[in-house]
C-alpha positions as CSV (number, residue, x, y, z in Angstrom):
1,X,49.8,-14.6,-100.3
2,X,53.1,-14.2,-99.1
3,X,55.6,-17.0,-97.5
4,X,58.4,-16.2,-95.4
5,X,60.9,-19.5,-94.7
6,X,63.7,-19.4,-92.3
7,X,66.6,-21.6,-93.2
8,X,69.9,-22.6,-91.3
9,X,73.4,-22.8,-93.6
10,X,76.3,-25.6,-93.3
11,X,78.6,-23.0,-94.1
12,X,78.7,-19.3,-95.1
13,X,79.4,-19.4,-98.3
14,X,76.6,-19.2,-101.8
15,X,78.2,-19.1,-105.5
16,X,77.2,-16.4,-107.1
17,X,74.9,-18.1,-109.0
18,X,72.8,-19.7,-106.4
19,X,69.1,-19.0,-107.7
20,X,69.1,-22.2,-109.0
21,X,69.3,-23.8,-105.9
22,X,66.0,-22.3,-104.5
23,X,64.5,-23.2,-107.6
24,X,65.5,-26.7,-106.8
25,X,64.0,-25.7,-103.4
26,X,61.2,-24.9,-104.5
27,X,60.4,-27.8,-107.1
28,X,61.1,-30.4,-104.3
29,X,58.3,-28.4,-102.2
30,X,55.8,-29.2,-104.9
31,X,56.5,-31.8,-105.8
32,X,56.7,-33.3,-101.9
33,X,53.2,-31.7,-101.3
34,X,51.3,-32.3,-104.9
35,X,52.9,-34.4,-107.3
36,X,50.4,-33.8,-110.5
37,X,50.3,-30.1,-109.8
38,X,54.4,-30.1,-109.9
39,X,53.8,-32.4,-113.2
40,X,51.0,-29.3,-114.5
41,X,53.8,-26.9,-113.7
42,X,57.5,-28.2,-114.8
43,X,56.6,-30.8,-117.4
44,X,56.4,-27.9,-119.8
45,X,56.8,-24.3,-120.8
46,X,54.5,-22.7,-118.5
47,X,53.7,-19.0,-116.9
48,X,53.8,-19.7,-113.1
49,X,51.9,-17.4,-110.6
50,X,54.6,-17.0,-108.2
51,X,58.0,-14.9,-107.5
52,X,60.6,-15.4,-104.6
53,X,63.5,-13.3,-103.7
54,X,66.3,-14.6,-100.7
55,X,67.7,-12.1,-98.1
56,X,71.0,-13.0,-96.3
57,X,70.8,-11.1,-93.2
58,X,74.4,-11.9,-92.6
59,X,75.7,-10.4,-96.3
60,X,79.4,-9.8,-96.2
61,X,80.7,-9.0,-99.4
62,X,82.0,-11.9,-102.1
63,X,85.3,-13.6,-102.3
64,X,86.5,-16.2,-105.4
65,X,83.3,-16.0,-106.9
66,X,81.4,-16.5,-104.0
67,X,79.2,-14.9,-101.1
68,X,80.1,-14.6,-97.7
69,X,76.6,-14.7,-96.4
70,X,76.5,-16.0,-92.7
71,X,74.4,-18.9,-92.1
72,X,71.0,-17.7,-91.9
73,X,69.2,-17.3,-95.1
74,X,65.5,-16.8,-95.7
75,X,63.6,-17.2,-98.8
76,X,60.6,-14.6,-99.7
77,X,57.9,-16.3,-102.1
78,X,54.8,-14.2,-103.4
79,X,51.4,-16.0,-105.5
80,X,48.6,-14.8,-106.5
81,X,47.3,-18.7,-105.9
82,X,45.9,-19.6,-102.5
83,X,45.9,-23.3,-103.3
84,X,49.6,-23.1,-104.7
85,X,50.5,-21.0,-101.6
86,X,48.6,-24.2,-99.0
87,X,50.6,-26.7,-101.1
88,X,54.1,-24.8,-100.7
89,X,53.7,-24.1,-97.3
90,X,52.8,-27.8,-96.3
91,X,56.3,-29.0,-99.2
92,X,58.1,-27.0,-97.5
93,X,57.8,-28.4,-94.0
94,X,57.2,-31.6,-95.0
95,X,61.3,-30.6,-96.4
96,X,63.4,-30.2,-93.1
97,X,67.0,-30.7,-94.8
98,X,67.9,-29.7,-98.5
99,X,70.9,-29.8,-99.8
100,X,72.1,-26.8,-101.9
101,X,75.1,-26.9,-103.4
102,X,78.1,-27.4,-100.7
103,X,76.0,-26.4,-98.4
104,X,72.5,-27.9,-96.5
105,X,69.7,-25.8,-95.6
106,X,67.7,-26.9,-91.9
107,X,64.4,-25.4,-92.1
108,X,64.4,-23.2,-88.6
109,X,60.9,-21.4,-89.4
110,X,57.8,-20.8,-91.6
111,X,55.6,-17.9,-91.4
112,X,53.0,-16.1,-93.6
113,X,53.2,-12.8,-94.1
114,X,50.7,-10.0,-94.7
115,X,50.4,-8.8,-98.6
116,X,49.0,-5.6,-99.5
117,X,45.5,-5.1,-101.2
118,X,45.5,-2.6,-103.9
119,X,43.0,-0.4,-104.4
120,X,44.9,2.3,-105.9
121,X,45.7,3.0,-109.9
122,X,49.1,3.9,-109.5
123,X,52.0,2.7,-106.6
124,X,55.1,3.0,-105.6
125,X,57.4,-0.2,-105.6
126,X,60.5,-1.3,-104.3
127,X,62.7,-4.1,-105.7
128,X,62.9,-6.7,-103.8
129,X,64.9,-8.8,-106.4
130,X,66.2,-7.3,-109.5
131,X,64.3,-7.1,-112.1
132,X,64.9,-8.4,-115.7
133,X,63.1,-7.1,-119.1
134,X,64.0,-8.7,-122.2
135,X,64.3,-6.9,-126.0
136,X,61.2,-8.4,-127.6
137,X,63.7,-9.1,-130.8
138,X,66.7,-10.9,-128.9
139,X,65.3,-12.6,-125.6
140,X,68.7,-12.9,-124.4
141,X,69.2,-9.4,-124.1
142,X,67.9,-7.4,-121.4
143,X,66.9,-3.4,-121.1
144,X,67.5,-1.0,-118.6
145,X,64.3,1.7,-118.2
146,X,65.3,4.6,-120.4
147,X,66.6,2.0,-122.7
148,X,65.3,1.6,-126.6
149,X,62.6,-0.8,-126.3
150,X,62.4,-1.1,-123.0
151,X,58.8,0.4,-122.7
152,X,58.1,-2.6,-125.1
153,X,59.3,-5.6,-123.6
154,X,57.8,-4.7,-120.5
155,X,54.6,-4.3,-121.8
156,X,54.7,-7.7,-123.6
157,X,55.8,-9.6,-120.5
158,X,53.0,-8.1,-118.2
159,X,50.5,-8.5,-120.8
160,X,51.4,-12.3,-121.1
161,X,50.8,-12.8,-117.3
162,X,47.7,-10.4,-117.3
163,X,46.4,-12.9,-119.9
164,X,47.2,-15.6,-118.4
165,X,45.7,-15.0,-114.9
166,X,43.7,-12.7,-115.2
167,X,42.1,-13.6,-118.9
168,X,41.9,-10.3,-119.6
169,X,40.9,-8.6,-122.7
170,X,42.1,-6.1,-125.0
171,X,45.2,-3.9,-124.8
172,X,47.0,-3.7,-120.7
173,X,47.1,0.1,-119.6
174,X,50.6,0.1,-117.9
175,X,52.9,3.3,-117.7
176,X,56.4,3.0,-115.6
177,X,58.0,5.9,-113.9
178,X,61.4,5.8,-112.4
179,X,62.6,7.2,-109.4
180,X,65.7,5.9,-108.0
181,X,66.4,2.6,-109.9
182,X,70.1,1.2,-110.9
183,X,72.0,-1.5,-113.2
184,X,72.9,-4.9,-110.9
185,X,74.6,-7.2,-113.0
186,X,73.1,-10.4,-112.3
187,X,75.2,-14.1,-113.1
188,X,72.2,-16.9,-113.8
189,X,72.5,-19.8,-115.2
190,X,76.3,-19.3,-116.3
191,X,75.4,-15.9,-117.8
192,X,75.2,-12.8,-117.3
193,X,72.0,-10.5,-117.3
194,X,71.4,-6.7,-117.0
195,X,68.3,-6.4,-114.7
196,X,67.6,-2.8,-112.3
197,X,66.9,-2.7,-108.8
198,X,65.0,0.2,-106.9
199,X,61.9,2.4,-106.6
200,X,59.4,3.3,-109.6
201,X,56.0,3.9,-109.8
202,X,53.4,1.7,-111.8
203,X,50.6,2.7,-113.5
204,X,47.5,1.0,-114.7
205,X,43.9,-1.1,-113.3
206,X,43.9,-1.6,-109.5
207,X,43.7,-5.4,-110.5
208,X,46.3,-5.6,-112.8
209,X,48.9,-4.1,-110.1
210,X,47.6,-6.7,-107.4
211,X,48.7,-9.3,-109.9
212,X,51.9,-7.6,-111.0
213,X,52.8,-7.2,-106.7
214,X,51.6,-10.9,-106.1
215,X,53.3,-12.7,-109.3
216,X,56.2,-10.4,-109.8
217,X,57.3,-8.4,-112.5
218,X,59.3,-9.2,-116.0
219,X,60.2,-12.2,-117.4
220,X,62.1,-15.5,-115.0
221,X,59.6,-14.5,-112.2
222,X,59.6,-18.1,-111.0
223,X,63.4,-17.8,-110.8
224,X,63.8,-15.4,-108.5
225,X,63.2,-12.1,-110.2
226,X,61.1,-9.4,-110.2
227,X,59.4,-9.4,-106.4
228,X,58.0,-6.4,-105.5
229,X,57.4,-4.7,-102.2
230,X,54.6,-2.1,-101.7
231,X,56.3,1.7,-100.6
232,X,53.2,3.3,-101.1
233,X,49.9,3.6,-103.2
């Protein structure tokens, strides 16, 4: 299930560093609407079946470390949980007025959108926020496709979620294709990651590929990496 929220800026202006934020956003949501399922998720290390992604429709460039983005923002959030999804929706209008950073969001609008159901065994995705794959030796380091040990890390990290969710069994079929994917250097958390946006092509179980589209793909899913968009299966 798929979440589209409509928000309202103060001002124009993000840091470049804002994911943060709508994690904060996002926590308050949960925790508003379910308190012990916010405690299941956040009171320790734990895979979370979600991704989210912002768009600025009014994007105009960066200045002193900043964004220029307008004022109207809206925040994309994908799960493969229908009972997550209900309690998100209901935080997050229960949360008129957030404040993020120097700025404070006004909820304007919340909608749910259609997700695809995949019946196919390979598809086409597009980035709809970059994607980050670690090296399975130095977590803090992250691979381009084409890279040494790329094919590797992003095995392991789909594997972890397809075990997770899915309790599957056995070794994950997954192949990756690219076809017109790119560096974005991304600044998170007062660092700064490698991750690729773009088109590629996945390969593997019908089921796993749902999962992968509805939870994201890579590692830091839950903070706002790795959504997917269907292009065509």
């Amino acid at each position: 299930m798929r979440l589209a929220i409509d928000y309202e800026m103060s001002s124009e202006y993000l840091p470049k560093d804002y994911r943060s934020g709508f994690m904060a956003l996002i926590k308050k949501a949960m925790e508003t609407a379910n308190p012990l399922l916010y405690e299941q998720y956040y009171s320790r290390h734990k895979l979370k079946p979600f991704t989210f992604s912002t768009f600025f429709r009014g994007l105009k460039g960066s200045e002193d470390g900043k964004f220029n983005i307008g004022k109207d923002v809206r925040l994309n959030l994908s799960t493969s949980s229908l009972e997550l999804a209900t309690y998100l929706y209901n935080g997050f209008y229960k949360t008129r007025s957030f404040p993020l950073f120097d700025n404070t969001l006004e909820l304007k609008h919340i909608s749910l959108r259609r997700s695809e159901q995949i019946r196919s065994s390979g598809v086409i995705f597009k980035t709809a926020s970059p994607v980050l794959v670690n090296n399975l030796g130095d977590s803090g380091r992250y691979l381009l496709p084409g890279e040494e040990g790329f094919t590797e890390g992003l095995r392991f990290a789909v594997t972890e979620v397809v075990r997770a969710f899915l309790n599957w069994q056995g070794e994950v079929p997954l192949e990756f294709e690219k076809i017109t994917v790119k560096r974005r250097v991304i600044s998170h958390y007062q660092q700064s990651m490698s991750a690729f946006i773009g088109m590629f092509k996945l390969k593997s179980n019908p089921t796993i590929l749902q999962l992968i589209y509805d939870v994201g793909l890579g590692v830091r899913r839950s903070q706002g990496f790795g959504m997917l968009e269907v292009m065509k299966q």
